[in-house]
ROVEX-528670 format. One line per field, with one value per residue: residue number from 0; residue in one letter; chain; x, y, z of N, C-alpha, C in turn. Coordinates in steps of 0.02 Angstrom, whole numbers, plus 32768, in hexadecimal, padded with zeros to 4 digits. Layout:
N
nr = c(NUM,...)
rest = c(a,...)
kette = c(A,...)
nc1 = c(X,...)
nc2 = c(Y,...)
nc3 = c(Z,...)
cac1 = c(X,...)
cac2 = c(Y,...)
cac3 = c(Z,...)
cc1 = c(X,...)
cc2 = c(Y,...)
cc3 = c(Z,...)
//
This chain:
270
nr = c(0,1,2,3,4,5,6,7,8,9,10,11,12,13,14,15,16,17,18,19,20,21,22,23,24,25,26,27,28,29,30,31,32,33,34,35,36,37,38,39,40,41,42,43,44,45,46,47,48,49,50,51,52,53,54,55,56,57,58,59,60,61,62,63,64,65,66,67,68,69,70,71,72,73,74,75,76,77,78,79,80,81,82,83,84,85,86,87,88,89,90,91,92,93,94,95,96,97,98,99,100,101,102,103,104,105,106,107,108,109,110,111,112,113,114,115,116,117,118,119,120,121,122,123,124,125,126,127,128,129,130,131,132,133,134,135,136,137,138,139,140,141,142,143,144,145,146,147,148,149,150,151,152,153,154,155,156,157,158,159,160,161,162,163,164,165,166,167,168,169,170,171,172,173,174,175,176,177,178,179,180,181,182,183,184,185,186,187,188,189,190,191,192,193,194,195,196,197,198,199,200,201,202,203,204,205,206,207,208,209,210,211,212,213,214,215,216,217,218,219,220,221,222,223,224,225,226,227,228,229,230,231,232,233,234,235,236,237,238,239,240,241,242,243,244,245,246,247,248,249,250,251,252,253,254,255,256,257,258,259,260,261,262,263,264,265,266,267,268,269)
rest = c(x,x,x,x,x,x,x,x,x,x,x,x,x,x,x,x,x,x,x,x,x,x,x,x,x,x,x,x,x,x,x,x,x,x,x,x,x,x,x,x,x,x,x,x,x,x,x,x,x,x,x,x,x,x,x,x,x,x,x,x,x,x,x,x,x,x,x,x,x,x,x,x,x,x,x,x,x,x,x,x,x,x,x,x,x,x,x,x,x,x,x,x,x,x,x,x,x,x,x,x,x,x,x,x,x,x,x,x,x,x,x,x,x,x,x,x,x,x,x,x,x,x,x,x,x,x,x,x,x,x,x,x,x,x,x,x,x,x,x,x,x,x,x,x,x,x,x,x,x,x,x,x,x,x,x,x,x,x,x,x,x,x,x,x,x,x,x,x,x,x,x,x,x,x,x,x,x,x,x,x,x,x,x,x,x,x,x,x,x,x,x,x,x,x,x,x,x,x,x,x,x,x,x,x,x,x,x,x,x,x,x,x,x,x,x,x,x,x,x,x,x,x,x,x,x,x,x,x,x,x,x,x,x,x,x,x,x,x,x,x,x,x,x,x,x,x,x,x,x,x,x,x,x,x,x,x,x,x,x,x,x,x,x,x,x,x,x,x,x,x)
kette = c(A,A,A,A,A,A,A,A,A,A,A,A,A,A,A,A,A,A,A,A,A,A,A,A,A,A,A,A,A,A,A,A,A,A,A,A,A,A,A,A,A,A,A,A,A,A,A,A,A,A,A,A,A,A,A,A,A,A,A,A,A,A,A,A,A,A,A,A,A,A,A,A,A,A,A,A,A,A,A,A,A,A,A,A,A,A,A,A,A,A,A,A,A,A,A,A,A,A,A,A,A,A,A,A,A,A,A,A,A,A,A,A,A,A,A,A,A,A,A,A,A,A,A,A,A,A,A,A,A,A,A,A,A,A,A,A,A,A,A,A,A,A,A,A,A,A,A,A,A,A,A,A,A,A,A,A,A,A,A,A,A,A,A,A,A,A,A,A,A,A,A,A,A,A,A,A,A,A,A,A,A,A,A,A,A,A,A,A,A,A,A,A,A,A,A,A,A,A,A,A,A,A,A,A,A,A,A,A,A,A,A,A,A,A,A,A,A,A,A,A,A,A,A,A,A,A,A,A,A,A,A,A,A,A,A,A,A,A,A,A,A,A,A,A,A,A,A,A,A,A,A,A,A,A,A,A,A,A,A,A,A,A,A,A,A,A,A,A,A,A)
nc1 = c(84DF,84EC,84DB,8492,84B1,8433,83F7,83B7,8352,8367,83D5,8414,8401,83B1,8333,82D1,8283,822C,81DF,8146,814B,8139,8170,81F7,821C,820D,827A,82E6,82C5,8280,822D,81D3,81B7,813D,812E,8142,810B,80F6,8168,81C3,8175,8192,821B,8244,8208,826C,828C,82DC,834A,8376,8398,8358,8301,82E3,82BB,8326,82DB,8299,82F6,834A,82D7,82C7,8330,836E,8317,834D,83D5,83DB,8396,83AA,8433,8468,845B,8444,8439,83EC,83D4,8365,831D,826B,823C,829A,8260,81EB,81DC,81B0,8158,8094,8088,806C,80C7,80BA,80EB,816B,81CC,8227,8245,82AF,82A3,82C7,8271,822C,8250,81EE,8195,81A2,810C,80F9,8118,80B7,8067,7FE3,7F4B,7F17,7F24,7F02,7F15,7EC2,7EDE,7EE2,7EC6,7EE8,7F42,7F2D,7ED6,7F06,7F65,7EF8,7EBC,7F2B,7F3E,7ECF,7EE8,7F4E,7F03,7EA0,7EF4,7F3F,7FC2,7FED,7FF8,7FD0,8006,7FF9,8083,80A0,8038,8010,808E,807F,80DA,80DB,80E1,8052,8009,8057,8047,7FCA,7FA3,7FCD,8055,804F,803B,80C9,80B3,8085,80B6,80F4,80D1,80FD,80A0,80AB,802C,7F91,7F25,7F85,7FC1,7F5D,7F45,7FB6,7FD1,7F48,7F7E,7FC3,7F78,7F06,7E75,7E0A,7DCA,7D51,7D41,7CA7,7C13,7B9E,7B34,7B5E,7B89,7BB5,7B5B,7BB2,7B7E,7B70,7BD4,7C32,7C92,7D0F,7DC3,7E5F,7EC1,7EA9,7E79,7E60,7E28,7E2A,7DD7,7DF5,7DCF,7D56,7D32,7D34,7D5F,7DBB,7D6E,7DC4,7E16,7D9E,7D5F,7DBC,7DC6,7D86,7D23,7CA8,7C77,7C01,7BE9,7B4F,7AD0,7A8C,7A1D,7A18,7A80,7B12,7BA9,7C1C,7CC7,7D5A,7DAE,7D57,7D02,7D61,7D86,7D31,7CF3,7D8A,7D8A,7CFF,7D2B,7DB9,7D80,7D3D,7D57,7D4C,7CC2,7C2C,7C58,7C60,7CA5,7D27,7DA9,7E43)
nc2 = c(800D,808B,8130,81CD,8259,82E5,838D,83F9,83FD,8434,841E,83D6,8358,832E,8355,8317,82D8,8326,8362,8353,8344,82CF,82B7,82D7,8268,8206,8227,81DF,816E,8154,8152,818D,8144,8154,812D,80C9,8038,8039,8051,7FEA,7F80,7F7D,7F82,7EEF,7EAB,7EBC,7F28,7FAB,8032,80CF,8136,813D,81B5,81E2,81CA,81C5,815B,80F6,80CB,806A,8030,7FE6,7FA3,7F1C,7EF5,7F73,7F56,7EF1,7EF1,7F79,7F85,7FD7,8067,810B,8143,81C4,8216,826F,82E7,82F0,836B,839F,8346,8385,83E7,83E3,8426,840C,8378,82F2,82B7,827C,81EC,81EA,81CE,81A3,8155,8154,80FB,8091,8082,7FD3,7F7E,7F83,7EFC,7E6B,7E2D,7DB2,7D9E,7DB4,7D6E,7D0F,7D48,7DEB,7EA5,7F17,7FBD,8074,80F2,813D,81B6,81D7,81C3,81A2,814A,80EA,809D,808F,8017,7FC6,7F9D,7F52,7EE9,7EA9,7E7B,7E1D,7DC4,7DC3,7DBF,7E17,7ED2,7F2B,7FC9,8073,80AC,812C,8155,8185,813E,80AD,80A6,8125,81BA,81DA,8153,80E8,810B,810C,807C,8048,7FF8,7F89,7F7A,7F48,7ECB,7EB4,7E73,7F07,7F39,7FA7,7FEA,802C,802C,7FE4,7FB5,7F4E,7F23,7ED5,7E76,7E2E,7DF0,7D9E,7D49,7D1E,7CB7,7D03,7D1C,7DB2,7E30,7EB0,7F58,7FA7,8003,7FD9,7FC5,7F3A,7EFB,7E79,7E5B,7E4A,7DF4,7D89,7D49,7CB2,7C29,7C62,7C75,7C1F,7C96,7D15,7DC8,7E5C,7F02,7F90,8045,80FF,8185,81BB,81BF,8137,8098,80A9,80A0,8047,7FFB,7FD5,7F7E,7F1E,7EC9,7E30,7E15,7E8B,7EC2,7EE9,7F48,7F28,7F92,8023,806D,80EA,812D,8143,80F5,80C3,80E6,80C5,807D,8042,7FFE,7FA0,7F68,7F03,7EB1,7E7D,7E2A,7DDE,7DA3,7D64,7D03,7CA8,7C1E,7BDE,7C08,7BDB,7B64,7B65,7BB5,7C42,7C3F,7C86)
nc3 = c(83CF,8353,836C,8345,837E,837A,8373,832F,82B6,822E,81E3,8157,8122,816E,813E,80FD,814B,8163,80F6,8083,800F,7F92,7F25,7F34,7F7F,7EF2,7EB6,7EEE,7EF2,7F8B,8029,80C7,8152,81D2,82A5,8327,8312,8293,8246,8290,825F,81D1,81E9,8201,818B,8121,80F9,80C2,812A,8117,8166,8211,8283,8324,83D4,845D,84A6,8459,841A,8488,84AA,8447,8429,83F7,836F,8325,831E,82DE,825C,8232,8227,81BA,81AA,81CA,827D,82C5,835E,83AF,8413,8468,8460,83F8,837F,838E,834F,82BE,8263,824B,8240,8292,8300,836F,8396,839F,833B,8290,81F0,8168,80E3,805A,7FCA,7FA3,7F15,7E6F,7E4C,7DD4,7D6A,7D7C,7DF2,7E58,7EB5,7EC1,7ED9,7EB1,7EC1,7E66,7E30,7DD4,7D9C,7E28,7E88,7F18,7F95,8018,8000,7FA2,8012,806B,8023,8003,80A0,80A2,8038,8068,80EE,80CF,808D,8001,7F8D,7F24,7ED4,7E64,7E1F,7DD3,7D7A,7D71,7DF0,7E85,7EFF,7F2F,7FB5,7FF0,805D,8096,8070,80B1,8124,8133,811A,8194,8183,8130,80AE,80A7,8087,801A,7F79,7F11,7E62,7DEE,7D5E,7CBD,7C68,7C5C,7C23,7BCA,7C4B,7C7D,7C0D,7C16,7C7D,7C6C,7C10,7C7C,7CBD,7D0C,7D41,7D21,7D82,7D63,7DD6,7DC9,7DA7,7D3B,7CAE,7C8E,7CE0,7D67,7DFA,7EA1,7EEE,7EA2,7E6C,7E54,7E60,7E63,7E19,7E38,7E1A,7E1F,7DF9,7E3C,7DDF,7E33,7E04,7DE3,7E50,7E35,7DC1,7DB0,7D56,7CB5,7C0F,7BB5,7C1E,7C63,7BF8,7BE2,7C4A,7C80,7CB9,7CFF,7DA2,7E1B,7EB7,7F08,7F59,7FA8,7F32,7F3D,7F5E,7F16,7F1E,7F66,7FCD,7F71,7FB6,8010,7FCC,7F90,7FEB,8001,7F86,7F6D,8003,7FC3,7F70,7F9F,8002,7FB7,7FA2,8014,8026,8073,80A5,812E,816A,8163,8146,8128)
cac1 = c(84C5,8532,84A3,84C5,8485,8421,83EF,8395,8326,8381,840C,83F7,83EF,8365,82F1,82C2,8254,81FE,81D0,810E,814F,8143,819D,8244,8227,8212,82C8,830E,828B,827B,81F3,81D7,8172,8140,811B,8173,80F5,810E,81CB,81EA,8153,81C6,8266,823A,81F1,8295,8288,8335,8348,839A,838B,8329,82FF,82BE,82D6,8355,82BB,828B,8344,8344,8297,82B3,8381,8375,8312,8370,8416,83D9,836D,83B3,8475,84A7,8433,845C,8406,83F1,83C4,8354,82E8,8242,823F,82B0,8227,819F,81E7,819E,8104,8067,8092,805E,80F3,80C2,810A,81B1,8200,81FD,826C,82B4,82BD,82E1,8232,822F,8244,81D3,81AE,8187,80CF,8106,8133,8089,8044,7F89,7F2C,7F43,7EE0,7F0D,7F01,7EDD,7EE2,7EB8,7EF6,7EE6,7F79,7F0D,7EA4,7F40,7F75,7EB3,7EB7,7F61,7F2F,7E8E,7EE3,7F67,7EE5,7E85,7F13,7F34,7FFD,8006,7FE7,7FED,7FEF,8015,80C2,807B,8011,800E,80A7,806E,810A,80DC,80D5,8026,8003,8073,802F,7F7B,7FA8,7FF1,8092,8028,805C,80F7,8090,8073,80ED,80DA,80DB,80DD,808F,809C,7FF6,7F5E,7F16,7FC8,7FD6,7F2C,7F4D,7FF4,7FB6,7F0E,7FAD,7FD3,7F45,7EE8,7E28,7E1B,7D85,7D61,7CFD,7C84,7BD9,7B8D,7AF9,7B6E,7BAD,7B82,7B42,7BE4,7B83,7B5C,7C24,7C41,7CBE,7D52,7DEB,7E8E,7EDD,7E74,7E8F,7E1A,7E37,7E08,7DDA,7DED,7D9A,7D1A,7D19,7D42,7D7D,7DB8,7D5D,7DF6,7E1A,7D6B,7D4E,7E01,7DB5,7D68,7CDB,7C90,7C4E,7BEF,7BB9,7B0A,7ACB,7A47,7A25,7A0E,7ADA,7B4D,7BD3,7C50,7CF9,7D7A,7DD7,7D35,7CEA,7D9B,7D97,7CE8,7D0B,7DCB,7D63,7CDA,7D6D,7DD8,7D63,7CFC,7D64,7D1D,7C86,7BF2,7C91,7C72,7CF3,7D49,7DF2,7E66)
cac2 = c(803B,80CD,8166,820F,82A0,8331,83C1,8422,83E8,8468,83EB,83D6,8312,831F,8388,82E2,82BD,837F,8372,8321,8333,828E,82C3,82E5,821B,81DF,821B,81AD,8127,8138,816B,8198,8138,815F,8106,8076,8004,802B,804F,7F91,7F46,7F86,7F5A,7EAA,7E92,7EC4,7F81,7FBF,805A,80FA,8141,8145,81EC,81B5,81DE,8180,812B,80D3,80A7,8069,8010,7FAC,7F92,7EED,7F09,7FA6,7F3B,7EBA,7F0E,7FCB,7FC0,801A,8096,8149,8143,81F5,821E,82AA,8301,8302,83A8,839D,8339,8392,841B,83CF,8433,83EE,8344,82C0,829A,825D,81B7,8207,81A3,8194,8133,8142,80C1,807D,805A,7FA3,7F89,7F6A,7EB1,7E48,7E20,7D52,7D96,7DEA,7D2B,7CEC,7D72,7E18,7EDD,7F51,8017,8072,8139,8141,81FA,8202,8196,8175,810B,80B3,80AF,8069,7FE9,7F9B,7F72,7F30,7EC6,7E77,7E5E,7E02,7D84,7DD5,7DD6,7E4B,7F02,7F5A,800D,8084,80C0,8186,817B,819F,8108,8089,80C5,8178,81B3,81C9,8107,80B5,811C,80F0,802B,8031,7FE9,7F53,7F91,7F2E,7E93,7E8D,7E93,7F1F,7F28,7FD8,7FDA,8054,801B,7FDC,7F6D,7F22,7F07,7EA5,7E41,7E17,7DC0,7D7D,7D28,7CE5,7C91,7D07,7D40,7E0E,7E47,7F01,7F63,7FD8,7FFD,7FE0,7F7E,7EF8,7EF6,7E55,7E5F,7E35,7DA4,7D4F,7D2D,7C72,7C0F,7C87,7C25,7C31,7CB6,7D58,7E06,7E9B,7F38,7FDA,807E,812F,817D,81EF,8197,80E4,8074,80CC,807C,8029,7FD9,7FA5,7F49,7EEC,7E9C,7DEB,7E26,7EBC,7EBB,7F27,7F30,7F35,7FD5,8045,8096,8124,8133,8145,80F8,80BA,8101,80A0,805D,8028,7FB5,7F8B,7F1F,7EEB,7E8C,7E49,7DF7,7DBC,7D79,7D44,7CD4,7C85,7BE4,7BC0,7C0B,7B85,7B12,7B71,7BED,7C72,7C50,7CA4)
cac3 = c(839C,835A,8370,8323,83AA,8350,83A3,830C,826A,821C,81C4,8112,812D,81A0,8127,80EB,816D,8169,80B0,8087,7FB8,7F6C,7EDA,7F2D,7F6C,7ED1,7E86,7EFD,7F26,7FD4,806A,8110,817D,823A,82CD,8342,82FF,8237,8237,829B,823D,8192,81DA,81FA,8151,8102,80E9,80BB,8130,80F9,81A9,8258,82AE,834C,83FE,8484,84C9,8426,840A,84B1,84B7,8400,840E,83D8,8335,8304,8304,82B9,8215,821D,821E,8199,81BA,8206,82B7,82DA,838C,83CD,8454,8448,845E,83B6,835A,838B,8319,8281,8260,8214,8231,82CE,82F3,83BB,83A9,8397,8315,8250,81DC,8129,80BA,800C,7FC8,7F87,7EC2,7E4A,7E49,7D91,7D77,7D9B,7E46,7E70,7ECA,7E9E,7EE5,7E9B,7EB0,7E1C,7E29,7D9F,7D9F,7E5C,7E93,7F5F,7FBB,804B,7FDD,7F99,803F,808C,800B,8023,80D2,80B8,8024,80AB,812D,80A5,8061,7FBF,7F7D,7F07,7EE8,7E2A,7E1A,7DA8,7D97,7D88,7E0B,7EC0,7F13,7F89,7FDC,7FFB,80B0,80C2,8076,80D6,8170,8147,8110,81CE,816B,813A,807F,809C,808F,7FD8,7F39,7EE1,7E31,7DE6,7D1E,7C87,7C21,7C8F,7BEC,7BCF,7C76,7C77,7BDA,7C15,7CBA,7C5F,7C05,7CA5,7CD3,7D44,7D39,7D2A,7D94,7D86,7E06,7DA3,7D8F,7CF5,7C99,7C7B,7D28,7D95,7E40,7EB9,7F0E,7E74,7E6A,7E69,7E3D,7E6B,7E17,7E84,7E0B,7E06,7E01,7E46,7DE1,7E3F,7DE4,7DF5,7E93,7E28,7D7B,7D9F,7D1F,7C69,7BE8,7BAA,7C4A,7C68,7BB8,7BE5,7C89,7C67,7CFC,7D2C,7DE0,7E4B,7F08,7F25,7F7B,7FA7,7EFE,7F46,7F65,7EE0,7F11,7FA6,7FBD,7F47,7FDC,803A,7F92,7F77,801E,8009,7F67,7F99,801F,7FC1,7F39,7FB6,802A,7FA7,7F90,804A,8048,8084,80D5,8176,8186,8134,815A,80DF)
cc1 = c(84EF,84F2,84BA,848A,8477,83F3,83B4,8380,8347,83C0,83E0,83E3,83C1,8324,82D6,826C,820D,81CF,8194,8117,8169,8164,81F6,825B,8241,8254,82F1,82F4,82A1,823B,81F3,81A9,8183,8120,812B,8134,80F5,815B,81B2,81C3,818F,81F0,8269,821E,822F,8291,82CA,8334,837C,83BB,8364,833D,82BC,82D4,8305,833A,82AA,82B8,833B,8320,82A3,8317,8386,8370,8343,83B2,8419,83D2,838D,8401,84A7,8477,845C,8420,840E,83AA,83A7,8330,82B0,821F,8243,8279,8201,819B,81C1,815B,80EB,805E,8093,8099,8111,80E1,8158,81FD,81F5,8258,8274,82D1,82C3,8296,8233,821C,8202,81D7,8194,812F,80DA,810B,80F7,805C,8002,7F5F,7F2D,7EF8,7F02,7EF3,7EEF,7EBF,7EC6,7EFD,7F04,7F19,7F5C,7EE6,7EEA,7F5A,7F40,7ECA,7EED,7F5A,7EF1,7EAD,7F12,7F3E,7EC9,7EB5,7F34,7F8A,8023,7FD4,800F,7FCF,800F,8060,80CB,8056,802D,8033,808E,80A0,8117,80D0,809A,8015,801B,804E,7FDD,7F7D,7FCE,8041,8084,803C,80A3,80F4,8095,80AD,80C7,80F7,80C2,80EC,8088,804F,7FCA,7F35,7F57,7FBE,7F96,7F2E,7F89,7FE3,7F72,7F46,7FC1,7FAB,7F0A,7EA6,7E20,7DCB,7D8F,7D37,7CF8,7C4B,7BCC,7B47,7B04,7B8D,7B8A,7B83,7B81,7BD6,7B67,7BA7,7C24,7C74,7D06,7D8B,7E17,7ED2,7EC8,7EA9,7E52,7E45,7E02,7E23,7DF3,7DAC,7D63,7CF7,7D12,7D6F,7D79,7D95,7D75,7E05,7DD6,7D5A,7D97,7DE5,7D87,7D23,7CCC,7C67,7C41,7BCC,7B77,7B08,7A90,7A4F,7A25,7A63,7AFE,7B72,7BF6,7C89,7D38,7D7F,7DA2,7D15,7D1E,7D94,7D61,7CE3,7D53,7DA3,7D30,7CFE,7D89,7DC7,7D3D,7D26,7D42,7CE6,7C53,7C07,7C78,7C98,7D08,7D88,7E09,7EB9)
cc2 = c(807B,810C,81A5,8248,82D0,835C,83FD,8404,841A,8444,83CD,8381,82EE,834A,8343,82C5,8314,8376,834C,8323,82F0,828B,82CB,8289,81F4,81F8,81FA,8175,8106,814F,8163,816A,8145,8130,80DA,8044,800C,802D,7FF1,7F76,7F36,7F5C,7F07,7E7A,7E9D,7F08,7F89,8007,8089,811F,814C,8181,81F1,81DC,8195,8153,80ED,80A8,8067,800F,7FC8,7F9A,7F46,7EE0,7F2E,7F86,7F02,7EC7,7F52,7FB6,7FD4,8046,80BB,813C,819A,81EA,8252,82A8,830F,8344,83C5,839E,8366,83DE,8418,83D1,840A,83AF,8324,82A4,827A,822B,81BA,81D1,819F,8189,813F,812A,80C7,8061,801C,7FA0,7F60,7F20,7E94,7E41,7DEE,7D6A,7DB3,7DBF,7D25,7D36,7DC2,7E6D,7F06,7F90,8025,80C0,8141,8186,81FE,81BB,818B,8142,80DB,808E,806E,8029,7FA8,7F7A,7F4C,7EE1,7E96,7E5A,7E16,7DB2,7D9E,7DE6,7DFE,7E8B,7F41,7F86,801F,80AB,812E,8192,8183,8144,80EF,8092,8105,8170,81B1,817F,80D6,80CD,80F3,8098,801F,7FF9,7F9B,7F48,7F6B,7F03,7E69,7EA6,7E9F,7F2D,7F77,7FD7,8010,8052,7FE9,7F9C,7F42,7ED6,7EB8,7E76,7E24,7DE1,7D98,7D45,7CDA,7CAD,7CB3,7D23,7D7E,7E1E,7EA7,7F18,7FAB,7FCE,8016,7FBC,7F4A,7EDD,7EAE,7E70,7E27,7DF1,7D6F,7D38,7CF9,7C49,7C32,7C4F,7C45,7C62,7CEB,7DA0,7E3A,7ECC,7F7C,800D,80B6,8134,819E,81C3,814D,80E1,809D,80A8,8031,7FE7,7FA1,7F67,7F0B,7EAB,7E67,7E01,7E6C,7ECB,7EFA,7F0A,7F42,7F5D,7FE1,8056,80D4,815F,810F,810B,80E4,80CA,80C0,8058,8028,7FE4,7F96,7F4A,7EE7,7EBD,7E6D,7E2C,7DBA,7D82,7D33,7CFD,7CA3,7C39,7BB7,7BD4,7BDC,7B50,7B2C,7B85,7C20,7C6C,7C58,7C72)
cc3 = c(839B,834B,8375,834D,8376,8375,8368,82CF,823E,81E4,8189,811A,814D,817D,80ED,8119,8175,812B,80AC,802E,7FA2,7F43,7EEF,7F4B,7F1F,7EA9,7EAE,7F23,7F68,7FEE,8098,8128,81B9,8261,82F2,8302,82B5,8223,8252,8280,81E7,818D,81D5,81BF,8127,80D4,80EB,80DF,8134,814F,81D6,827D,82E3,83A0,8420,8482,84A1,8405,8442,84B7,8471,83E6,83E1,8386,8314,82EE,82E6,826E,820B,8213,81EF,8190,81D2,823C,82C7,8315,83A4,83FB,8441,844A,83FC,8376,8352,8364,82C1,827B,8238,820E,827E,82D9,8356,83D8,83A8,8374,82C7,8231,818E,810C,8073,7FFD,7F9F,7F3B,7EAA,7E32,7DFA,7D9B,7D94,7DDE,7E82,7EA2,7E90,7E86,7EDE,7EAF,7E8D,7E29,7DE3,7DA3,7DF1,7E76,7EE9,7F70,7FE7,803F,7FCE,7FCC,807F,8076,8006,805D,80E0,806B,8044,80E7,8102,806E,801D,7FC2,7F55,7EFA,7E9E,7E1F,7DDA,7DAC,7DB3,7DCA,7E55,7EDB,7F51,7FCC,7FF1,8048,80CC,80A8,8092,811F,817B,8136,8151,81A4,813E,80D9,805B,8087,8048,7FAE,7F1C,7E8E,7E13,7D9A,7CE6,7C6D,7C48,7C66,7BE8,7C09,7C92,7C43,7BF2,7C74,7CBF,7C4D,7C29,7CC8,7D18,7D1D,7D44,7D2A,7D99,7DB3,7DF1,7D8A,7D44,7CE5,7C9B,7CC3,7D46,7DD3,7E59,7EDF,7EED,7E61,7E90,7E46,7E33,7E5B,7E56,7E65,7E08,7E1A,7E0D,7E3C,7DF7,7E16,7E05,7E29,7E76,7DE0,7D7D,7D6B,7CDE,7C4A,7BC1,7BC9,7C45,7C3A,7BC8,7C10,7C6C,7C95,7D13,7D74,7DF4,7E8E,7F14,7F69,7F7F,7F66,7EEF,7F6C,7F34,7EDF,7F51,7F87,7F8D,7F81,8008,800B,7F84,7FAC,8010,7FCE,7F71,7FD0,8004,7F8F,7F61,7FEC,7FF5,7F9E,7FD7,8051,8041,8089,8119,8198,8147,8133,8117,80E7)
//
């Protein structure tokens, strides 16, 4: 490994990893992630990385990886002394990586199983929901192209890197993008209370193309949107609570979606 000593955060090339503005990512679609276990989960998924600022020990500890997935990477080398310069930011595991965030894939490329954003503003929700739709089986993952990237630093931090999992597919026009994959043969469930809404465990007959679109975290589903969806679902609740957080009904349907072709075989396996 050819490892570039740095002694100060202070180097314009290293104010990359200082910065929490998403906006100076997206003019050259990349992002940071931290952690041994989200950098090598990345690299091994085929993360293109820009460079690793890491200590010896991490060099060291993961040589194999690094020369296998990183080398044309810069390896910059510091003390964690160095690191631990970078206010505001956890940065205990003393390592974080920037990459090339993976392109925009076609709808055809999105698999079966699909969860749809659609104005959702907080990146830890984007972020939640990515890893609960990889734990869950689910291959694709369409957002909007405005909103908050599944490749931002805190969504990849809170999808533990898990984010990498699904192709994402990022969409101008939220109806479009729903007529244009009804097209393809999939079923468009939304999740939003309403009158017309069903009850989530009267869902039977899941085919093996669907889509669950999640709303906004305050409004839900636009109007627009909602009338697009072939299904409106909702999770049965106290009635005396609003509402679960996006990310938390988000899993809670992708489960009940994603298991029903076995459910009452005697297993859940996904």
């Amino acid at each position: 490994m050819n490892l570039t000593p740095v002694t100060t955060l202070d180097l314009p090339e290293l104010q990359v990893y200082r910065t929490l503005r998403g906006n100076l990512f997206d003019r050259d679609n990349s992002f940071v992630a931290d952690s041994p276990r989200v950098v090598l989960m990345l690299l091994k998924r085929g993360i293109v990385p820009k460079s690793i600022l890491a200590t010896s020990q991490f060099y060291e500890q993961n040589r194999e990886v690094i020369e296998r997935y990183a080398g044309g990477a810069t390896l910059y080398v510091a003390e964690r002394e160095v690191l631990g310069q970078i206010v505001g930011r956890n940065v205990h595991h003393h390592v974080m990586m920037h990459a090339h965030r993976p392109e925009s894939v076609p709808l055809e490329d999105l698999g079966d199983r699909i969860v749809m954003l659609e104005r959702l503003n907080n990146m830890e929700n984007v972020g939640a929901i990515a890893r609960s739709a990889a734990a869950l089986g689910l291959e694709g993952y369409a957002l909007p192209r405005s909103g908050p990237h599944p490749y931002g630093r805190r969504a990849v931090r809170v999808s533990t890197g898990h984010v990498s999992r699904l192709a994402v597919h990022l969409y101008d026009d939220p109806v479009a993008t729903i007529r244009a994959l009804r097209s393809r043969g999939y079923r468009i469930y939304g999740a939003e209370v309403t009158p017309e809404s069903i009850p989530l465990s009267s869902v039977r007959d899941v085919p093996k193309k669907w889509v669950i679109v999640l709303g906004n975290e305050e409004e839900g589903l636009s109007p627009g949107v909602a009338a697009a969806c072939d299904a409106l679902v909702q999770i049965e609740m106290d009635p005396q609570v609003k509402s679960f957080n996006v990310s938390v009904a988000g899993a809670i349907i992708m489960h009940w979606l994603a298991v029903a072709p076995v459910r009452g075989q005697g297993g859940y396996s996904l």
